[in-house]
C-alpha positions in Angstrom: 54.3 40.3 214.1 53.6 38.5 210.5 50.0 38.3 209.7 48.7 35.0 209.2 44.9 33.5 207.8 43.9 33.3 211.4 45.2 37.1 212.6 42.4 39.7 212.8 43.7 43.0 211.3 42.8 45.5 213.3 42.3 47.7 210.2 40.4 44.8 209.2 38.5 44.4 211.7 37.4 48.4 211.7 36.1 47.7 207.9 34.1 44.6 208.8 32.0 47.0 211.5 29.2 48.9 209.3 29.9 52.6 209.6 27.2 54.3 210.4 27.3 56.8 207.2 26.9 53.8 204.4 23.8 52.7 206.6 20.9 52.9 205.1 19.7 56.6 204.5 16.7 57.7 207.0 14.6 60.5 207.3 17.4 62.1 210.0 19.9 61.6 207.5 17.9 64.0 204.9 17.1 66.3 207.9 20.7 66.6 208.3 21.7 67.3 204.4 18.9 69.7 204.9 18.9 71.1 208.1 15.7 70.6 208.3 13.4 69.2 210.9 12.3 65.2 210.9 8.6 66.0 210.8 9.2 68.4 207.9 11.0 65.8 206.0 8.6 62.9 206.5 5.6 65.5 205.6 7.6 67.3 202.4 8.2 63.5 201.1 4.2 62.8 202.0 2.8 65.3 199.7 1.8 67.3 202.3 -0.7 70.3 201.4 1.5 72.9 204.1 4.8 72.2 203.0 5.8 75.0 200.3 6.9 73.5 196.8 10.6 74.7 197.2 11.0 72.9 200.7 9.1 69.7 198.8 12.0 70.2 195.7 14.5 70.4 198.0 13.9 67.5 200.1 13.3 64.7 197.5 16.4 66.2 195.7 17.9 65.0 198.7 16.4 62.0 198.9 17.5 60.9 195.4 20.7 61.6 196.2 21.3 59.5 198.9 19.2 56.7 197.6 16.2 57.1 200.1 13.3 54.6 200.2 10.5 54.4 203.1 10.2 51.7 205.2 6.8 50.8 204.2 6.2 48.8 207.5 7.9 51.3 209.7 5.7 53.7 207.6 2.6 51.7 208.6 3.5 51.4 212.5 3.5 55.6 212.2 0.7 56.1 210.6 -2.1 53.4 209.9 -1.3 53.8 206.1 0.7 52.0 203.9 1.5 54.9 201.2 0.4 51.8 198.2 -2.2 52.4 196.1 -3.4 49.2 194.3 -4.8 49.0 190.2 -7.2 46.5 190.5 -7.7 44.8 186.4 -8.8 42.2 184.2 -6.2 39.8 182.7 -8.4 38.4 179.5 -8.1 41.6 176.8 -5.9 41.6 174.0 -3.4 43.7 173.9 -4.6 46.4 172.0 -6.6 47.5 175.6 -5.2 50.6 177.3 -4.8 49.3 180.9 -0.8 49.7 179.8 -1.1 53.0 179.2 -3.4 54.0 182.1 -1.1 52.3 184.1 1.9 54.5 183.1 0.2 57.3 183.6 -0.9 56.3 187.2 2.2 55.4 188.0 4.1 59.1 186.7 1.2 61.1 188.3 2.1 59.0 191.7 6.0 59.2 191.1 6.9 62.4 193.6 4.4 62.0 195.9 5.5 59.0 198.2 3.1 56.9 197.3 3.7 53.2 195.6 1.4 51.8 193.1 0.9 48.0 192.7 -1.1 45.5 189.9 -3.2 43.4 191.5 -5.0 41.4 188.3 -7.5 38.7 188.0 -8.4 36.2 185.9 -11.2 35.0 183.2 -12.2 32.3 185.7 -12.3 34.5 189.0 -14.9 36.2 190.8 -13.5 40.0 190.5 -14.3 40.4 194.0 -11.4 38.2 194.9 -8.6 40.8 194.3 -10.7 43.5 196.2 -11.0 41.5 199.2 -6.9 40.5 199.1 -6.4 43.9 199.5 -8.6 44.9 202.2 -7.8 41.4 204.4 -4.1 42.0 204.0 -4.1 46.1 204.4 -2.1 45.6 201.3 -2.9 49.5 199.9 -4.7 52.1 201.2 -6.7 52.9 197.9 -8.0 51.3 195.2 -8.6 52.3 191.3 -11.0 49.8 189.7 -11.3 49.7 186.2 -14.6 48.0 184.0 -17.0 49.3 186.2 -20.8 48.3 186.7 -23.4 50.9 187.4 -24.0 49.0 190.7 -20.3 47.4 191.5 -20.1 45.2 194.6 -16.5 46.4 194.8 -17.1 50.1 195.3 -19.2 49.3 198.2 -17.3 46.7 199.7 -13.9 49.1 199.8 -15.9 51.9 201.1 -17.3 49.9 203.8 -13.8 48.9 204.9 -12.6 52.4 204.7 -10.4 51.9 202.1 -10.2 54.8 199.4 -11.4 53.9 195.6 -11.7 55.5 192.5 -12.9 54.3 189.5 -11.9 54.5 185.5 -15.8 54.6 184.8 -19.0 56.4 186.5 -21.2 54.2 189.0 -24.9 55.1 189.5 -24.6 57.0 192.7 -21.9 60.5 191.4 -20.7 62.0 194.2 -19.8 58.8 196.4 -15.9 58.3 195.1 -13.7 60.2 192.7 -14.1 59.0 189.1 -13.5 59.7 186.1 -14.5 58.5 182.7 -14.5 58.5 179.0 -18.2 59.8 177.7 -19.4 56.9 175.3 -22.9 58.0 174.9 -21.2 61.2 173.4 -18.8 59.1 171.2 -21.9 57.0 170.3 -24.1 60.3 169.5 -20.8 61.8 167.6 -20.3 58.3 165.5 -24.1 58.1 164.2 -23.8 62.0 163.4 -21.2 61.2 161.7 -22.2 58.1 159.4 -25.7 59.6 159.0 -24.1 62.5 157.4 -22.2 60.1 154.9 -25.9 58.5 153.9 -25.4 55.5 156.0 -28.9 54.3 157.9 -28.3 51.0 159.2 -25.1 50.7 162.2 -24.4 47.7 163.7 -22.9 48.5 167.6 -20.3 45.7 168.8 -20.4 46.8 172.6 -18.7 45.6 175.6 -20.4 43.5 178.3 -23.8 44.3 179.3 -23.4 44.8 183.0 -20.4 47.3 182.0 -21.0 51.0 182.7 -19.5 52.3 179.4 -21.9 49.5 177.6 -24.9 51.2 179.0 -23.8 54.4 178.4 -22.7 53.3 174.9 -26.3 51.9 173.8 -28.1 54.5 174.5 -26.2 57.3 173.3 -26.2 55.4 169.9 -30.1 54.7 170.0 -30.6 58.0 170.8 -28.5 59.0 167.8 -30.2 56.6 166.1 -33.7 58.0 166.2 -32.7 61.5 165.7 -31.2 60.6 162.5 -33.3 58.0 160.8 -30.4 55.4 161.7 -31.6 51.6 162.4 -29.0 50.5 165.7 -28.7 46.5 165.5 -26.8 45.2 168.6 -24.4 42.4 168.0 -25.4 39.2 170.2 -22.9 36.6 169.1 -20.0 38.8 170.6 -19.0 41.1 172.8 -16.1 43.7 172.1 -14.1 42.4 175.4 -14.1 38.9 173.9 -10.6 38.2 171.6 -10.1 39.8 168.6 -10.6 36.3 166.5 -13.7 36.0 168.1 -15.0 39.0 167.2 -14.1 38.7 163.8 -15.8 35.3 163.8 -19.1 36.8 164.6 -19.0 39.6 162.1 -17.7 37.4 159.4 -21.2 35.4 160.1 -23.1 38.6 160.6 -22.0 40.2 157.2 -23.0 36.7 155.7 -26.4 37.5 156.5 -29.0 39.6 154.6 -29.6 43.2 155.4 -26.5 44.0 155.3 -25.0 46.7 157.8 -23.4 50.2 156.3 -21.4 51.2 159.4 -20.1 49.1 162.6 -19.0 51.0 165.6 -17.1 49.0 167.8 -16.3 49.8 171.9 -12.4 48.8 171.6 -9.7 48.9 169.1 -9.4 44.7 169.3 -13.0 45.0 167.7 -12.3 47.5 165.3 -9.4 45.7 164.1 -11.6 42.5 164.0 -14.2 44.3 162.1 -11.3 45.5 159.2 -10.6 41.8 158.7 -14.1 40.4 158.9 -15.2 42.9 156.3 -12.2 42.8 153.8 -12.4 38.6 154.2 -16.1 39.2 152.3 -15.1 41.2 150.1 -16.5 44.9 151.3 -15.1 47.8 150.9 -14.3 50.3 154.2 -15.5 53.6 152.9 -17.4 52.4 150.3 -20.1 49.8 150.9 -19.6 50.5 155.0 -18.3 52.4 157.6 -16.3 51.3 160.6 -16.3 53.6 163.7 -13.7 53.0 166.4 -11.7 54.8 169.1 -8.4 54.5 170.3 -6.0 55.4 173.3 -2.9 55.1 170.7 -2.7 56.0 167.1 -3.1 52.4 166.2 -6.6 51.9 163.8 -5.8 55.5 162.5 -2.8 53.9 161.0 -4.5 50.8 160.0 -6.8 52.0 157.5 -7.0 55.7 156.3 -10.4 55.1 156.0 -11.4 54.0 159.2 -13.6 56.8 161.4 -11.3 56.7 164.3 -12.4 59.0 168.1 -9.6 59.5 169.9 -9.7 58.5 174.5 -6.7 60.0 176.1 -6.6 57.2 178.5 -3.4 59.0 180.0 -5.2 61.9 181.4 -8.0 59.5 183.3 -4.8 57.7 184.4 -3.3 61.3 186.2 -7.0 62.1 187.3 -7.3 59.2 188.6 -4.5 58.8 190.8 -4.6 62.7 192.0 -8.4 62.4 192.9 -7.4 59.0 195.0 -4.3 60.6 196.6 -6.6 63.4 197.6 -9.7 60.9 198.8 -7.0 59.4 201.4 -5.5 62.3 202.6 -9.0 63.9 203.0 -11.9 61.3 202.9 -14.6 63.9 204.0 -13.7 66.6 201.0 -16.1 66.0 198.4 -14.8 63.2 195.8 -13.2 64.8 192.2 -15.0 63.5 189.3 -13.9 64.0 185.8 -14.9 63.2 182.7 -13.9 63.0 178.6 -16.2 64.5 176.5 -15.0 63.8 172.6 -15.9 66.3 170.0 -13.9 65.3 166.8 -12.6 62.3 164.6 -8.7 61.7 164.6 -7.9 63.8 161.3 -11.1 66.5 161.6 -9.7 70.0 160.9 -9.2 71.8 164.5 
């Protein structure tokens, strides 16, 4: 019989029924490229601590290969988790801050372990509770990492209250509650004055973050400490902050450098600030390295290049990124194990001799 537009091939009709085999790959269907057990599969791809390495290897090598992704709801049903872990951030920095790179780094330390790491930012104009709550009204992760954090943060308590996991890129005021870890700015403060004093400077002017900020805190009194061990005079700058935008910034040390008693060194919290301090100094006319000083630190070699003469500490914001996402892996997966806590301690200047 001739086969016309309206005759259903039988052959046809075979290939227009799903086989089975191009279905969507499953835990079973690892299992059987494996010959391994289902519950061994779904604990090798969930990190689990009793699951040798080579049985881990072997399982998400066979996972790759066929192209497998967990069903995050079906995942949910089994379990009560979600296997998301959600970086919580501020929208309103330039884009010299490091949040890219900590990101990276979260999300490589996270790639073979099963979990899935969402950005869930906020704005200028928004309470930074709002993305917090999202997440814990919509079970939309089942940790948190919170960046900019405040000696006493609202959101720390409020996720911990929920049972949901945090961490946070920054110490609180009560160690030992949630894994942290952080870069030491009192010690980058205490290094900087050390530093200038030696050179003969005796007047620093500190460009700081935000005063409810941990690192601000921490940051001040390092340098007044410093300060007064030294014989150097520590003027805060109150016109700007050094999360406000670099032309900002530059604004209020352009006025500040206008004035009398003139600063010899400027240390600035980010590398917007010490970028803003370059131009605000060169527009009147000083010399970096000669009539002043400008102190800075850096998660990429970016004010190192700028100026050779800039004093430049480098933060490896990439290795609070893989702490941080290891310490809130292991919060989840054990919430009664006491919290890992890390931090940075800088000892040297980009270009000091080792």
């Amino acid at each position: 019989m001739a086969l016309t537009d309206d005759t259903v091939s039988p052959d046809r009709d075979r290939r227009a029924t799903p086989d089975p085999a191009d279905a969507r790959p499953t835990l079973k269907t690892i299992a059987r490229m494996t010959g391994l057990a289902v519950a061994t599969v779904s604990r090798a791809l969930s990190d689990a601590p009793d699951i040798g390495a080579d049985t881990k290897i072997r399982v998400r090598k066979a996972a790759q290969a066929v192209g497998y992704r967990p069903n995050r709801a079906g995942v949910r049903l089994r379990t009560g988790k979600t296997k998301v872990i959600a970086l919580a951030h501020a929208t309103d920095h330039d884009f010299v801050n490091h949040v890219a790179r900590l990101t990276s780094a979260i999300a490589r330390e996270l790639r073979d372990t099963g979990y899935h790491l969402i950005i869930t930012p906020f704005f200028p104009d928004e309470d930074p509770m709002t993305p917090v709550r999202y997440i814990v009204e919509t079970g939309a992760a089942d940790g948190v990492i919170l960046n900019e954090t405040q000696p006493v943060d609202p959101r720390v308590d409020y996720l911990l209250s929920h049972g949901v996991a945090v961490a946070t890129h920054g110490r609180t005021a009560t160690p030992g509650r949630h894994p942290s870890f952080d870069f030491d700015n009192a010690a980058f403060a205490r290094l900087a004055v050390e530093r200038i004093a030696s050179r003969g400077r005796r007047r620093l002017l500190l460009v700081l973050p935000p005063g409810q900020m941990s690192y601000a805190r921490h940051t001040r009194t390092g340098a007044l400490a410093a300060g007064d061990a030294h014989g150097v005079a520590v003027e805060i700058l109150d016109t700007a902050t050094s999360h406000d935008r670099a032309l900002a910034i530059e604004a209020a040390l352009a006025d500040r450098l206008g004035q009398g008693d003139l600063p010899d060194a400027i240390l600035c919290a980010s590398t917007a600030a010490g970028m803003a301090a370059v131009a605000a100094a060169e527009a009147r006319g000083l010399v970096i390295g000669r009539d002043l000083d400008i102190v800075g630190k850096e998660a990429l070699p970016f004010l190192s290049r700028l100026r050779r003469e800039l004093l430049v500490v480098p933060e490896d914001v990439g290795r609070a990124g893989r702490f941080l996402a290891r310490a809130l892996v292991a919060a989840i997966q054990d919430p009664k194990a006491p919290p890992l806590e890390g931090l940075d301690v800088p000892t040297a200047f980009v270009g000091d001799p080792p």
